[in-house]
N, C-alpha and C positions, 0 to 999 in steps of 0.2 A: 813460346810464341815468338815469330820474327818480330822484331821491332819493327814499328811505321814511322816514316822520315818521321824525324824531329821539329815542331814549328820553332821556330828563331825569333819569331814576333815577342818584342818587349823583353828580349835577351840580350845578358852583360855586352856592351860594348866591346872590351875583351875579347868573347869569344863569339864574338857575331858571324864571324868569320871561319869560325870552323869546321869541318867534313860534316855527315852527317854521323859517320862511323867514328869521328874524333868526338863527336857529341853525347853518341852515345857512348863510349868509352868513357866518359865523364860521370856521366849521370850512371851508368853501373857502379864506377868509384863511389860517389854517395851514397846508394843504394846499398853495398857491402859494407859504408862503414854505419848505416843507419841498422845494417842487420846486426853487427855487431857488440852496438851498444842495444838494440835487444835482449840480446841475450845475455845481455851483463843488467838484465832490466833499469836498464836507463832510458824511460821511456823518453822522456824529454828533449835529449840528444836524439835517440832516434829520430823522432818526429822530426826535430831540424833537418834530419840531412834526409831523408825521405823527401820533404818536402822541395829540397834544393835538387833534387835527382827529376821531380815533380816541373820546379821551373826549369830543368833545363830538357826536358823532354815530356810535356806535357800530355802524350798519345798514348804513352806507357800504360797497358791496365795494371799489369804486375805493382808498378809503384804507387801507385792507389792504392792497390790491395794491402800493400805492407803498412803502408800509412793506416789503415784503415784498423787494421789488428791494432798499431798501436795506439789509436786514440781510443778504442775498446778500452784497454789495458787501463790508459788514463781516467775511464768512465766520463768519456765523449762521446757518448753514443750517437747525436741527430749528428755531428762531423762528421763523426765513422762511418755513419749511414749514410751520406753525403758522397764518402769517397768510394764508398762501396758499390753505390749505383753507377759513379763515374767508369768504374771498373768495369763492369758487366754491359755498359754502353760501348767501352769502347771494344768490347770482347766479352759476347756471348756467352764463347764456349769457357769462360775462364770460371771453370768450379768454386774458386775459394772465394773469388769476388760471390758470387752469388750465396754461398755459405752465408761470407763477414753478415752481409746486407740483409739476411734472415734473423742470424743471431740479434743485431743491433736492431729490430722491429722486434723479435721476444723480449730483449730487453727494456724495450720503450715501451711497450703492453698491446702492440700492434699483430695479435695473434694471426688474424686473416692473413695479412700479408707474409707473414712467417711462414706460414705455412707454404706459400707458393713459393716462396724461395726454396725452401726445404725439398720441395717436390721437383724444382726445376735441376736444385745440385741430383735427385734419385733419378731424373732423365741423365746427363751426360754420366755419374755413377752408381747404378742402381745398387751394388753394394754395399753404398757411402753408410758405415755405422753409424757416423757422429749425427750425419742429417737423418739418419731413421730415429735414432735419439730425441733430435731437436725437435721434429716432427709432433713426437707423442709428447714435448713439454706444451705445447703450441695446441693440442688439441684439449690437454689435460687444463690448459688458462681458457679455452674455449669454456669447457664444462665448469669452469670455477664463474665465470662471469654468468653463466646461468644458473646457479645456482645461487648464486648471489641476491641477481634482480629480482627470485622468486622471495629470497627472504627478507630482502626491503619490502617489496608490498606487502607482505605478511608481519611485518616490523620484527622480525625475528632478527635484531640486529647484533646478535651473539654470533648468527651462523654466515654475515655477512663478514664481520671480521676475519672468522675462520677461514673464512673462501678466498679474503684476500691478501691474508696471510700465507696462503698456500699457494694464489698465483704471484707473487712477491718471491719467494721465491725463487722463479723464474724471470720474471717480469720484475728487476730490483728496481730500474729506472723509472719506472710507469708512476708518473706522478697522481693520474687517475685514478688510480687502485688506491694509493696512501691516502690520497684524501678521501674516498670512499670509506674506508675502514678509520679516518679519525671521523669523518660525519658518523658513522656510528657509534664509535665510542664516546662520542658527546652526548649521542641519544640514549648512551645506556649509564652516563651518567659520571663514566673515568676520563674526565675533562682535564686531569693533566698531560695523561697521555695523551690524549687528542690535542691538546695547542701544543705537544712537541712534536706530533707530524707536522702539522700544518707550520710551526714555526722551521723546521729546517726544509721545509721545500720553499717557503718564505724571504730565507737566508739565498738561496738559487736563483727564485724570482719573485723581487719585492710584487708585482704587477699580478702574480697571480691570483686572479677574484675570486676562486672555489677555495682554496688556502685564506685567504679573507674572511670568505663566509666561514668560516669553519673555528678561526678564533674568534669571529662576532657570537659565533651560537654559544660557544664555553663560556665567554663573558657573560653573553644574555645569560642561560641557565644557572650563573651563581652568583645573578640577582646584581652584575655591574654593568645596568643598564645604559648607563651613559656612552662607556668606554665602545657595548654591543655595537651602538649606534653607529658612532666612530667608524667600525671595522665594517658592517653592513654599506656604509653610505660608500666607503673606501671602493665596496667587491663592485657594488655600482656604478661607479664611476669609471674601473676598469672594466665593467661587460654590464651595460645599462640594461642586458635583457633578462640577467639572472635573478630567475623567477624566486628561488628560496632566499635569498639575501632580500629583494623588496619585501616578500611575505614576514619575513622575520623584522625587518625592521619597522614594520606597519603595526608589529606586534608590539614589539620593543615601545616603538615611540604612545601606541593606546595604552599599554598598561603603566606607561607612568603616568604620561596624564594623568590618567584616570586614575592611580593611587594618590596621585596631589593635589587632585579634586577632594579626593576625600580625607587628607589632612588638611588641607584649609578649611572644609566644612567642619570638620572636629577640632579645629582650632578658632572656628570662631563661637564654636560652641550648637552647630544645627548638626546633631548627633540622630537623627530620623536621615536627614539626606545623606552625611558622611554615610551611615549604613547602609543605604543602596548603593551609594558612588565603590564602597569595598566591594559589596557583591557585585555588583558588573563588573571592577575589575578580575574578580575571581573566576566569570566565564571568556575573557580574553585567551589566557593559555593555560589547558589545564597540566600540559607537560611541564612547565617552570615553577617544577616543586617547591623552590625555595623560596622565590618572590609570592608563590600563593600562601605558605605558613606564614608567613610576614602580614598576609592581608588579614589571614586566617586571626590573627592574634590583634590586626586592629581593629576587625570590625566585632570582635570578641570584647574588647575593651570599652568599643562605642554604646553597645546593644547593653552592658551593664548601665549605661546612661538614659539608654533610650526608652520614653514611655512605651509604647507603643511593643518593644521586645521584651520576653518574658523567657525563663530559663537561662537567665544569663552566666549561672554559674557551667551549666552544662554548656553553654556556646564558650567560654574559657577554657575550658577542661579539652572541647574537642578541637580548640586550635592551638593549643599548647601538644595536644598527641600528633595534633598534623605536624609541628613543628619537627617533634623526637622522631616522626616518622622520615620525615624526609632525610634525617642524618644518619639514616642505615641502612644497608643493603635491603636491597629491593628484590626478596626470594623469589617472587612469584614472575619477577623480570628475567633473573637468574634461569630456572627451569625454563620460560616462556609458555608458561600457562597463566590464568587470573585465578583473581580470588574463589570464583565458585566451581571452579576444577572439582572435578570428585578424586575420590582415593586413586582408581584405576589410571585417571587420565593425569595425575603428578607421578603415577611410577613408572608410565609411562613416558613420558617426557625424560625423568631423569634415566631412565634405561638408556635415549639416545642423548642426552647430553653426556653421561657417562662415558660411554662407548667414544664420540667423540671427540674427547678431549684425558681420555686415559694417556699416561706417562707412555707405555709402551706401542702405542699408534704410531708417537713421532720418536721414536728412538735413534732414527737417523737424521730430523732433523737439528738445527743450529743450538748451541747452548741459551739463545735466546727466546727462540721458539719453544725447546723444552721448558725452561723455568716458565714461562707464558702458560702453558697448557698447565704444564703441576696447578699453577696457580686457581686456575678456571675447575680444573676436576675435583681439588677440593673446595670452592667454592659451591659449585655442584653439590657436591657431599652434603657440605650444610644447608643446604636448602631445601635436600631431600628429607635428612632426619630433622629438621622441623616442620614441614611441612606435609608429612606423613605420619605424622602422633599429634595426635588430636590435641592433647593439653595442650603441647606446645606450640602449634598449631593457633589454637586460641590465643595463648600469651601473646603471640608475634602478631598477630591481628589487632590485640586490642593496644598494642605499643608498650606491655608490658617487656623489662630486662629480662631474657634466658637464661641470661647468668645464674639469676635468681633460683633457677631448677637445676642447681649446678652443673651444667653447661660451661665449660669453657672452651671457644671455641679458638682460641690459640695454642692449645694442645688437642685439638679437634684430628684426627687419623680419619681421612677419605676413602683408604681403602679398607677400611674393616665396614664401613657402609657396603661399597662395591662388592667384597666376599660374601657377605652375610644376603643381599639383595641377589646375585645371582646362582648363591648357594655353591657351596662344596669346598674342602680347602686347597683344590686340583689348581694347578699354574694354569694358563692360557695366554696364546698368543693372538695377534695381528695378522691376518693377510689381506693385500689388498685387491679389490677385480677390478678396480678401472679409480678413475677418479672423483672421488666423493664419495667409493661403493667398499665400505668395509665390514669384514665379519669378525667374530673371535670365535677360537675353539680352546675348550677343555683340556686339559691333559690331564 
């Protein structure tokens, strides 16, 4: 592309004075030695002199562009995206600008707009591989974010991780998607991993309220109601309209109350009222398993006091099980079926939980992804062979140890479940037809 005059406006004293051609012969200088420490990936360097080829010829699209790969590189993506549109503003036809500025919106999780970039570099080169590439990651985060939405309303918050595991990705920047998939791993109950998404995009930006809410829920759900509050009032105060942070902390703030209602009533000894003040706090949240065994076990204790309740060895017994219950894997979350599931409709489940999250689905993907999925299929595994033999079945209902049936499930093999369930000792593979759309075949 010819260069266009150079503006001078707010340019070194020095060379204020200079041609337009002695200008740009300048600002080319930068520009080759910014490409150079490129390619010695020094991005850093680069950036500076890009950027001085920038002030000294700011009309330039090419130097945009180059700047713009290298803040990429840097995982600058809204700058890159920045300079990337400056590019394709000052110059249409400049392919690679339009490229940069697609990639850096897959990046950010800005599919829609990916895609029109994608399409606008397949107008000036309809050949373009890389954009017919990009194109299909951008449609493939399309179909991941719908299938997602459909399994938040369904609370299948297993197959929400997956989806956003798989447009991450693509989409590594997309802050959106990270906290989407720790909001669900908080719902399913792995609240470490979930306050170390939410805390490294935290570490990015302190101000982020969905990152907020999202350590206020792990805190809420393991019963450190104070601290929940804390980080709820915090997401509020940076976006007063976010509705699950109020909701959560309206919860937050009633069910203490109202369990301190009910140790001061059992501290002054009215052990009828403490008992109702437990049960209402009991229907507040039935999801914050931990804080309800904790009520479970005070209003258990009270009702042995209380005239009026009778059976009180059995209201111990069943909040002491609620307690053990809460501190184990939750199978019937696992599969995503409930408790009155029939035999059919749990081998059905784990047939597609299986499928899945099998080791050889993601073969190509990250060493982190794979260990991630092993983890999940045999997870899987044990949920099926308990909850597909009736004994066992029973024991895990009533909070009895499996162990106890000798069971151990840390020499537990997931796939002799998988062989044995879809029969034969033939290998089979993976292929895939679009995204989300997988089969396996026999060999």
């Amino acid at each position: 592309m010819a260069a266009e005059r150079c503006d001078t406006v707010n340019m070194d004293p020095d060379i204020e004075f200079l041609s337009d051609d002695e200008l740009e012969r300048e600002a080319d200088g930068y520009k080759e030695q910014g490409n150079a420490f490129y390619i010695q990936k020094d991005y850093a360097e680069a950036f500076n002199y890009y950027t001085k080829a920038i002030d000294m010829c700011p009309k330039n699209a090419s130097y945009y562009g180059n700047r713009a790969a290298t803040l990429m590189m840097l995982c600058r993506y809204r700058e890159a995206l920045e300079d990337s549109q400056q590019a394709v503003r000052l110059d249409n036809s400049f392919m690679k600008g339009h490229l940069r500025e697609g990639k850096c919106h897959l990046s950010l999780g800005n599919a829609m707009a990916a895609s029109r970039c994608f399409q606008k570099v397949l107008e000036l080169e309809p050949d373009n591989s890389q954009a017919q590439q990009e194109l299909k990651s951008a449609e493939s985060i399309l179909e991941y974010e719908r299938m997602a939405e459909i399994g938040f309303e369904k609370r299948d918050y297993r197959m929400v991780v997956f989806c956003m595991d798989r447009a991450l990705e693509s989409a590594s920047a997309c802050h959106r998607f990270k906290i989407l998939k720790a909001e669900c791993l908080a719902l399913l109950g792995r609240y470490p991993e979930a306050q170390s998404v939410a805390s490294d995009i935290l570490r990015m930006d302190s101000t982020n309220a969905d990152a907020l809410y999202v350590r206020g829920l792990c805190l809420y759900y393991e019963d450190c109601i104070d601290k929940a509050v804390q980080f709820f009032v915090q997401a509020l105060r940076m976006a007063p309209d976010h509705e699950k942070a109020r909701l959560a902390c309206r919860n937050a703030k009633a069910l203490k109350a109202k369990k301190e209602e009910g140790n001061k009533a059992f501290k002054e000894g009215s052990f009828d009222a403490a008992y109702v003040l437990y049960s209402e706090a009991l229907t507040i949240d039935p999801n914050n398993i931990k804080t309800n065994a904790k009520l479970y076990c005070n209003r258990a204790t009270v009702g042995s006091k209380c005239v009026c309740v009778v059976e009180h060895k059995h209201l111990l017994e069943h909040a002491q099980l609620e307690l053990k219950k809460s501190k184990r894997k939750d199978y019937y979350k696992v599969l995503g079926v409930d408790k009155n599931s029939t035999e059919e409709e749990i081998k059905k489940a784990y047939r597609k939980r299986a499928l899945l999250h099998h080791p050889d689905r993601h073969s190509s993907a990250s060493a982190e992804v794979q260990k991630e999925e092993e983890r999940k299929f045999k997870e899987v595994g044990e949920a099926f062979s308990v909850l597909s033999d009736p004994k066992k079945k029973l024991r895990y209902d009533s909070g009895q140890d499996l162990e106890d049936e000798g069971m151990n499930m840390g020499d537990f093999d997931a796939n002799n479940i998988f062989k044995a369930f879809f029969g034969g000792p033939g290998g089979f593979s993976f292929e895939a037809s679009g995204p989300g759309n997988f089969f396996f075949q026999f060999g």
